[in-house]
SEFI-566875 format. One line per field, with one value per residue (C-alpha): chain; residue number from 1; x, y, z; residue in three letters. Coordinates in steps of 0.1 Angstrom, whole numbers. Each point is the difference from the previous one (the first is absolute). Example, Ala and Ser with C-alpha at 12.3 -4.5 7.8 and 13.67 -1.06 7.14 Angstrom:
2
chain <- [A|A]
n <- [1|2]
X <- [123|14]
Y <- [-45|34]
Z <- [78|-7]
res <- [ALA|SER]
//
This chain:
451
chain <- [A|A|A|A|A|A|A|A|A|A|A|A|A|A|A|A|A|A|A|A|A|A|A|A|A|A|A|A|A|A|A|A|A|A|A|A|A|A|A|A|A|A|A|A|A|A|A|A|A|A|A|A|A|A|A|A|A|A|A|A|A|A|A|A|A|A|A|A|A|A|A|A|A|A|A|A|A|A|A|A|A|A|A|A|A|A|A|A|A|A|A|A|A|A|A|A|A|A|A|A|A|A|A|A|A|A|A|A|A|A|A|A|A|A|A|A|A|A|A|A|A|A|A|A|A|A|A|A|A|A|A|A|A|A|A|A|A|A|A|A|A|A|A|A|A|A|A|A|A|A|A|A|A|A|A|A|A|A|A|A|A|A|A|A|A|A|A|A|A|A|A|A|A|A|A|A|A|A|A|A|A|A|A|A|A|A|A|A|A|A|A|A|A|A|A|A|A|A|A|A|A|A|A|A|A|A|A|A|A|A|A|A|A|A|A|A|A|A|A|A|A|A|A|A|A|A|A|A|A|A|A|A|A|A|A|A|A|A|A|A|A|A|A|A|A|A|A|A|A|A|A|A|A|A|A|A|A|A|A|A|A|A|A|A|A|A|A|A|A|A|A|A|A|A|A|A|A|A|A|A|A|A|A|A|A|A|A|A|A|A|A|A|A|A|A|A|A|A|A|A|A|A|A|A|A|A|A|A|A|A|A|A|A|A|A|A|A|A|A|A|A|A|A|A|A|A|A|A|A|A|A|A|A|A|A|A|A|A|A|A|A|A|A|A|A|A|A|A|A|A|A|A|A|A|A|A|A|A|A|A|A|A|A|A|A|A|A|A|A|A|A|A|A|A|A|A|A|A|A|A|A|A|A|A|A|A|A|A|A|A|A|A|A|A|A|A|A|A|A|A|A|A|A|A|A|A|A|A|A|A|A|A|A|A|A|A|A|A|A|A|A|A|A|A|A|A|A|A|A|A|A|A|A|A|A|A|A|A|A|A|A|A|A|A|A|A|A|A|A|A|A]
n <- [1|2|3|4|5|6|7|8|9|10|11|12|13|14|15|16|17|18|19|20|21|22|23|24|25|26|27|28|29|30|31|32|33|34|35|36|37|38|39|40|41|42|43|44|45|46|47|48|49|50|51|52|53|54|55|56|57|58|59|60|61|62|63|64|65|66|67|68|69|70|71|72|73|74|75|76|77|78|79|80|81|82|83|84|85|86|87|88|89|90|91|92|93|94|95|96|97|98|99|100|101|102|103|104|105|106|107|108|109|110|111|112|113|114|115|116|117|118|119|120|121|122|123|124|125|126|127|128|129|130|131|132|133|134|135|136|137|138|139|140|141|142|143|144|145|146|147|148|149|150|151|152|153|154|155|156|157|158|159|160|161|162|163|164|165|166|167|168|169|170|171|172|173|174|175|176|177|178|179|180|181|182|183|184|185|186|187|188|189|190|191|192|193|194|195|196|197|198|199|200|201|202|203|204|205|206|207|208|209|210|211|212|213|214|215|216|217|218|219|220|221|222|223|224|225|226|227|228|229|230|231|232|233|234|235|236|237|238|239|240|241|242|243|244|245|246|247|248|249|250|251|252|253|254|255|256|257|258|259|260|261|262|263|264|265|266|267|268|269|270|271|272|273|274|275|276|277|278|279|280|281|282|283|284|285|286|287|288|289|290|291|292|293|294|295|296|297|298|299|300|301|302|303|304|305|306|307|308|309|310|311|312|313|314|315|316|317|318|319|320|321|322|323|324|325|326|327|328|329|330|331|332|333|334|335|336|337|338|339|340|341|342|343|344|345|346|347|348|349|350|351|352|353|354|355|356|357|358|359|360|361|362|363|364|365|366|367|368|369|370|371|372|373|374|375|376|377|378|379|380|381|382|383|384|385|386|387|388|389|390|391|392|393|394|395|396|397|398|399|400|401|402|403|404|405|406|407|408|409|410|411|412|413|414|415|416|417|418|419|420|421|422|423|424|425|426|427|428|429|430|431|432|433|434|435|436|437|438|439|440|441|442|443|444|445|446|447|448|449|450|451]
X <- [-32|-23|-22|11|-29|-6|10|-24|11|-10|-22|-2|43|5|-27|19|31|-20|-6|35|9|-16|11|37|26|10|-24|15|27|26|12|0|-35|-15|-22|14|37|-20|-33|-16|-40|2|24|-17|18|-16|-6|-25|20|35|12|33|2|-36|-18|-37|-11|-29|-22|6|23|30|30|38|21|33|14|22|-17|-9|27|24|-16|-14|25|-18|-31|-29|-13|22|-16|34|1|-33|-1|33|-20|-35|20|15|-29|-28|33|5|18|6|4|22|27|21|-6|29|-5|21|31|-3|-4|33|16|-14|16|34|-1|-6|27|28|20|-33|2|-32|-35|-26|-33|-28|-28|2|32|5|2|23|22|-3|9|34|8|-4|17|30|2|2|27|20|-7|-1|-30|5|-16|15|-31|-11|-33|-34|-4|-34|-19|26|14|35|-6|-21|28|19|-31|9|21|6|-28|-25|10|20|-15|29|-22|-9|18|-4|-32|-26|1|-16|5|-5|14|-26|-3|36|18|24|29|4|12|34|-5|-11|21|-7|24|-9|-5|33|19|23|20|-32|2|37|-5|-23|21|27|-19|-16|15|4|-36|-17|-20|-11|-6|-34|-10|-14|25|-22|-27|-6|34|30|30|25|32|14|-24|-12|34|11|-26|4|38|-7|-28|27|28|-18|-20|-32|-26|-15|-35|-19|-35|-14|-40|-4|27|-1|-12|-8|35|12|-10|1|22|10|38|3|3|28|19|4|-15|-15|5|-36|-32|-36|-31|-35|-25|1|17|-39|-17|-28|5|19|35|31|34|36|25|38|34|0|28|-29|-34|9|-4|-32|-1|13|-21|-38|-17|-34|-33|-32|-10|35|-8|-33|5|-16|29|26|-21|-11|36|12|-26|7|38|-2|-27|23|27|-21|-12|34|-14|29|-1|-38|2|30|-20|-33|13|23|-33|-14|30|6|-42|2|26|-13|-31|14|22|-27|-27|27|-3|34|-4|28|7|23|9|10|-34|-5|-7|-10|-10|-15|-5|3|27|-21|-6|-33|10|-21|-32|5|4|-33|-15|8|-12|-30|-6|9|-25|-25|15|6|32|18|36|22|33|13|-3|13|-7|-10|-2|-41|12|2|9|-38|-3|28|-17|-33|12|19|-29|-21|22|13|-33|10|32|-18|-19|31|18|-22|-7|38|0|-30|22|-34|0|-5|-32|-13|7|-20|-27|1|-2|34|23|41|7|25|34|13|-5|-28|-31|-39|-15]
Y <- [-894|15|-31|-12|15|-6|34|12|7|22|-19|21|-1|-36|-6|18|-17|-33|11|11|-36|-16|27|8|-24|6|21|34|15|2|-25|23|12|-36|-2|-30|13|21|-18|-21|2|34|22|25|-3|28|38|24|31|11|30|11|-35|-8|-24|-12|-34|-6|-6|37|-8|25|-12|14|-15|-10|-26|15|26|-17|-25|26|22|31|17|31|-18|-9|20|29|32|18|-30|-6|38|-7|-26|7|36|-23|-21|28|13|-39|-27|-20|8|-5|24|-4|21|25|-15|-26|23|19|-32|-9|31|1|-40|10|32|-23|-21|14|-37|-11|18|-9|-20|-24|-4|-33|3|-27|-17|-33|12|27|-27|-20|35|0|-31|-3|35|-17|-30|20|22|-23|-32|-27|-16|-10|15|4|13|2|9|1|16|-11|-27|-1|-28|16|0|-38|-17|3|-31|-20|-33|-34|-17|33|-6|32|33|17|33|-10|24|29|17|-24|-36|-27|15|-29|10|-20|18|9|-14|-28|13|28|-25|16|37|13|-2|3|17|14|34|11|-31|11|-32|-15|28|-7|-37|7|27|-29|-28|26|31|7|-10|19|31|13|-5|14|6|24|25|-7|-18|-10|7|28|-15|-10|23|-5|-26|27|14|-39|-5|27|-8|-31|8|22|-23|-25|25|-8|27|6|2|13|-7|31|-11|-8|22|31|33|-13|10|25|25|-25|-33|-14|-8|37|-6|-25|21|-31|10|-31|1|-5|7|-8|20|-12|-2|32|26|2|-1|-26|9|-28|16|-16|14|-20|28|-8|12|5|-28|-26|20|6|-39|6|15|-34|-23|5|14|17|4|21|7|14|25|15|33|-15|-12|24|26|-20|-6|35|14|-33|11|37|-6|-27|24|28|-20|-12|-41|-19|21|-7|-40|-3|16|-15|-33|2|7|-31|-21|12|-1|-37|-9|23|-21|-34|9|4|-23|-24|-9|-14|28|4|28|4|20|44|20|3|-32|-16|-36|-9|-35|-29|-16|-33|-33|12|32|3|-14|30|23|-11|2|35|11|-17|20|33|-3|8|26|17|-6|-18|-19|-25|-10|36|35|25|34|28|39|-6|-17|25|-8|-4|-29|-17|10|-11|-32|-10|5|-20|-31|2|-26|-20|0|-8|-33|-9|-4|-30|-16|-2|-14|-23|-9|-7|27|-20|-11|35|8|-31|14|29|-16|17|-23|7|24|-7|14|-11|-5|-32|-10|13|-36]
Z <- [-404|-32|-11|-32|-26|-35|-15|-25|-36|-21|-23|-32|1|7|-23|-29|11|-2|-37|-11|11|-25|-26|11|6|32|3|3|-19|25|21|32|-6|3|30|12|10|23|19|-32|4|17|-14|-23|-32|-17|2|-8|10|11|19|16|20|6|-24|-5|-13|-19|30|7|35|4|7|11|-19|21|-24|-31|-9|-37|2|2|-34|24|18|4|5|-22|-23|14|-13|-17|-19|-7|-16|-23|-11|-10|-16|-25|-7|-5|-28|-12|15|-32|-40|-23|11|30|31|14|37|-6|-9|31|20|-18|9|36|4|-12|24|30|-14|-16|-9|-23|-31|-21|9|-18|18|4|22|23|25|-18|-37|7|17|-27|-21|18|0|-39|-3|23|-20|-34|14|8|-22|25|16|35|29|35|28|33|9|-15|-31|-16|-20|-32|-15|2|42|1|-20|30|13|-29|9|-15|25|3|42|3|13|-2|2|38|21|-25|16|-21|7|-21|-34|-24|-36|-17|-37|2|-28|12|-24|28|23|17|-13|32|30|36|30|34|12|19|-9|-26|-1|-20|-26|-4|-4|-28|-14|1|-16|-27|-2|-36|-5|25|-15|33|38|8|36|23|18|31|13|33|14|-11|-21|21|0|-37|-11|-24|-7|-8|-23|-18|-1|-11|-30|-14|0|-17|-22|13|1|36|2|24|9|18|-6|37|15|-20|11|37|13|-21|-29|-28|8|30|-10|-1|40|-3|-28|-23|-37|-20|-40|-4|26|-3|20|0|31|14|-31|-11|29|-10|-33|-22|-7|-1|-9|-11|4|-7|-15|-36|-9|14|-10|-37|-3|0|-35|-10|20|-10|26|-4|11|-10|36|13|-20|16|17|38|11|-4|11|28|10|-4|26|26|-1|0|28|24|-4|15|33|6|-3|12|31|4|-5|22|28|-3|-9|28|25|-11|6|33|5|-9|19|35|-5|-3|33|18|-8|-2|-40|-15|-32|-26|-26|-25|-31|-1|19|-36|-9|30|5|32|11|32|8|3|-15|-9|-11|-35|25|26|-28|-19|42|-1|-38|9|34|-17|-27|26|9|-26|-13|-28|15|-12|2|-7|1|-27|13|-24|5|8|32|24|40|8|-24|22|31|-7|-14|31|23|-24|1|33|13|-31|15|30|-15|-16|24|17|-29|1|33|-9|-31|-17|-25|-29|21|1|-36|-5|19|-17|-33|-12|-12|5|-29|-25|-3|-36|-32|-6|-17|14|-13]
res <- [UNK|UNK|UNK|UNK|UNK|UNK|UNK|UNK|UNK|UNK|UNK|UNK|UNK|UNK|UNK|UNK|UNK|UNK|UNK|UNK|UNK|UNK|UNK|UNK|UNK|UNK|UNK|UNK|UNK|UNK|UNK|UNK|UNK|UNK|UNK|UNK|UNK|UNK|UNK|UNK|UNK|UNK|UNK|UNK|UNK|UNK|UNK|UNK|UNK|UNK|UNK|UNK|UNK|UNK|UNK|UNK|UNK|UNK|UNK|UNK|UNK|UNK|UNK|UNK|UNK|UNK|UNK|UNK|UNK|UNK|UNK|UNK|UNK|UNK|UNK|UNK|UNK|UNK|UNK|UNK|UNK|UNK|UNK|UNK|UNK|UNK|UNK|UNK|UNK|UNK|UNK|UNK|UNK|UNK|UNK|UNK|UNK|UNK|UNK|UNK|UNK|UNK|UNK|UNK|UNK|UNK|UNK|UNK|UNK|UNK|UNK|UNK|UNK|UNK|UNK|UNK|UNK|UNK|UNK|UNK|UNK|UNK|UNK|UNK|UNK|UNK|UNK|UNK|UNK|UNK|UNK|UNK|UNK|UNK|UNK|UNK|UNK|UNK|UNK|UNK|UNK|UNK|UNK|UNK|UNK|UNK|UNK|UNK|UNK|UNK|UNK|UNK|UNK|UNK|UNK|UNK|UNK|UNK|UNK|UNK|UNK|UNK|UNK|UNK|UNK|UNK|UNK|UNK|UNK|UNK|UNK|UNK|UNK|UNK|UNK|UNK|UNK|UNK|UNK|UNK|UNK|UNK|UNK|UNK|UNK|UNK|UNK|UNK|UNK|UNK|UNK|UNK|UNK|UNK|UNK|UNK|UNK|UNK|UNK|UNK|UNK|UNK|UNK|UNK|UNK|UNK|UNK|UNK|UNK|UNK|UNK|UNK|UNK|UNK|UNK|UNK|UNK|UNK|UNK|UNK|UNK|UNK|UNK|UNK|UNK|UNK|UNK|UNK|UNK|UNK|UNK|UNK|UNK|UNK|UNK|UNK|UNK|UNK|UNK|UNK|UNK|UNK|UNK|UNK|UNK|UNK|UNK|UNK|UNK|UNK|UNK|UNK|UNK|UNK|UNK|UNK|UNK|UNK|UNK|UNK|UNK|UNK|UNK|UNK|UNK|UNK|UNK|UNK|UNK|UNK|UNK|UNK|UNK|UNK|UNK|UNK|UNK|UNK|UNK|UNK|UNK|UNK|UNK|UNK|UNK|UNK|UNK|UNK|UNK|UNK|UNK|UNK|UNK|UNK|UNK|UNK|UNK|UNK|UNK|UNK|UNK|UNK|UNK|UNK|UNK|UNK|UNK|UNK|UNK|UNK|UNK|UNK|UNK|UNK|UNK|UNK|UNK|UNK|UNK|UNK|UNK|UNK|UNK|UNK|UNK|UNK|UNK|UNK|UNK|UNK|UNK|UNK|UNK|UNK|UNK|UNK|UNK|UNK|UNK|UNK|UNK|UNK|UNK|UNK|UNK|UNK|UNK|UNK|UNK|UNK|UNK|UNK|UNK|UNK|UNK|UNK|UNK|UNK|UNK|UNK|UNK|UNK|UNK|UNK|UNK|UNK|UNK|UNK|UNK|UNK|UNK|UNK|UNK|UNK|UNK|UNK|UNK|UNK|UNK|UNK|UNK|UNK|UNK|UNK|UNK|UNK|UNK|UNK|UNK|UNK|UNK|UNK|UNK|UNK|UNK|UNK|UNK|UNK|UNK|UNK|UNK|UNK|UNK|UNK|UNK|UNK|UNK|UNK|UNK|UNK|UNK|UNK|UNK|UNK|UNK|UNK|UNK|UNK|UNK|UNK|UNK|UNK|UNK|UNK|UNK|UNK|UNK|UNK|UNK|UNK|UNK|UNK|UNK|UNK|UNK|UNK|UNK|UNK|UNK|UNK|UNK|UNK|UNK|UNK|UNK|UNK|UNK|UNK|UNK|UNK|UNK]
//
């Protein structure tokens, strides 16, 4: 077996990481960008420059990105040059005065066209305001207050009230993709307004429906994730959000443009009354969009909502060249087939070097993982190993048009020894001890304080 070595960092990253600790609580903006839900002390947290799926850290060492491809924000790959054209066009003519910018009314108009049921649009320029956008819109429209969701849908109080209980024990959130989500700052008066059910399990929806019907506004969720609806989950929520006149929301910020031209309920033929985009409709570049019917949307005339910076002309034209340009390369058909290589890569490889591996989720948005007590530990073994190599892994892989079937190829070869030392340090049952002699301690794999 390799010798357990001390992998060397790049000093001039970690050493800028080291630095944002002190000066950003948490230390990075997002949650899944922090160093330590990968390999903490060696991951490189930051990047000098980004191309099609290959990054370089501030140490100048290149690196294949095989995680999610910007936490899901680059579908066509960083920096994608179409993209990247729309965009410095509209800055060299201004991307900000005091006049709007007509981008935005052709994004409206090229929304609607990719789906008919939505009938006007307001736009933010990140995931968890423009969730917070619809669920204030749903709540006007319909004058009640109450929440019914499954799924994660972002850092809001609306979503974290769901945490708050009469003994702060609950984590009612645990389940819902994100565990540990403590709603510290959340005022307590929310207690009760946001309401948990499962995936699949319409029963739970009715029971809610049942207790609080007449003062639910909405049920927000995500018309896939890891797994497709069961048959007429989809059609019973719907059923049931319009016998109780409850607007459907769905979140499309993960799922969205990956599996079809525009939202991925357009595969199940079950229309929301209000859908929200973010991640990938910019392509890197912050856009987010809250389409709906018009008997929902107009309440956002009477509801104040407004913000200088949705108004900058960036996004929308950022947005219009990512959709015209993922409708051109056909993108659902692309990350079906290259996720589906590394599924069936992972799993060829864990057959043979006899690895217990796990993956779930659509190719898509695939998650790959052990089935093994020290699952999280073989995981960080592996990010660790693959650093040296060249590549960036973690617990998924959200394929983007800059992965081709080389990228797959190559990457398989490169982790097949990993594989390889793996699987004895599974027999051993001593990883921990060789992450310890590696100096990499166990990632993380929720929400929780650095210090």
């Amino acid at each position: 077996m390799h010798t357990p070595t001390h992998p060397a960092p790049g000093p001039v990253t970690q050493a800028m990481y080291e630095r944002a600790r002190q000066l950003i609580p948490g230390g990075t903006q997002l949650l899944s960008k922090r160093p330590e839900m990968f390999a903490p002390g060696l991951w490189p947290a930051y990047a000098r420059e980004a191309s099609g799926c290959e990054v370089v850290d501030l140490d100048g060492r290149r690196f294949i990105d095989m995680t999610t491809s910007g936490i899901g924000s680059c579908l066509l790959g960083f920096a994608d040059p179409d993209v990247t054209a729309a965009v410095q066009k509209r800055i060299a003519q201004g991307a900000m005065c005091t006049l709007n910018f007509a981008e935005e009314v052709e994004l409206a108009e090229l929304l609607i066209e990719l789906h008919p049921w939505a009938e006007q649009v307001r736009y933010a320029r990140s995931g968890g305001e423009s969730m917070s956008i619809a669920v204030r819109i749903a709540r006007a429209a319909t004058g009640r207050d109450k929440v019914a969701f499954c799924g994660y849908h972002g850092w809001s109080d609306w979503y974290l009230a769901a945490n708050i209980s009469p003994d702060g024990a609950s984590d009612s959130l645990h389940g819902h993709l994100l565990p540990g989500l403590a709603p510290a700052g959340v005022p307590r008066g929310l207690a009760g307004t946001a309401l948990p059910f499962s995936y699949n399990k319409l029963e739970e929806l009715e029971r809610i429906l049942q207790q609080h019907g007449n003062q639910i506004a909405a049920v927000v969720m995500e018309p896939t994730r890891s797994t497709d609806p069961a048959p007429g989950f989809l059609e019973g929520v719907r059923e049931l959000c319009d016998r109780w006149g409850a607007a459907l929301v769905f979140d499309e910020i993960s799922s969205g443009w990956r599996m079809a031209a525009g939202g991925a309920h357009l595969n199940y033929g079950v229309m929301p009354d209000i859908a929200v985009f973010a991640k990938a409709l910019g392509n890197g570049h912050p856009m987010a969009a809250i389409i709906g019917r018009r008997r929902f949307m107009d309440a956002a005339q009477t509801s104040f909502i407004s913000s200088t910076y949705w108004t900058e002309g960036v996004g929308p034209t950022a947005a219009v060249a990512t959709i015209r340009k993922l409708q051109a390369v056909n993108i659902a058909s692309h990350t079906r087939h290259i996720g589906g290589l590394m599924r069936d890569g992972w799993h060829r490889l864990g057959h043979e070097q006899g690895v217990p591996v796990k993956t779930s989720g659509h190719p898509a948005l695939l998650y790959l993982s052990f089935d093994h007590e020290h699952a999280a530990a073989l995981g960080t073994f592996v990010t660790a190993r693959m650093l040296d190599r060249g590549y960036l892994t973690g617990s998924g892989f959200y394929p983007g048009f800059a992965h081709k079937e080389s990228h797959i190829v190559a990457f398989l070869q490169a982790i097949e020894p990993v594989f390889a030392e793996l699987s004895q340090v599974i027999q051993k049952g001593d990883v921990l001890h060789q992450l310890q002699a590696m100096g990499v301690p166990v990632r993380h794999t929720g929400f929780a304080r650095l210090t």
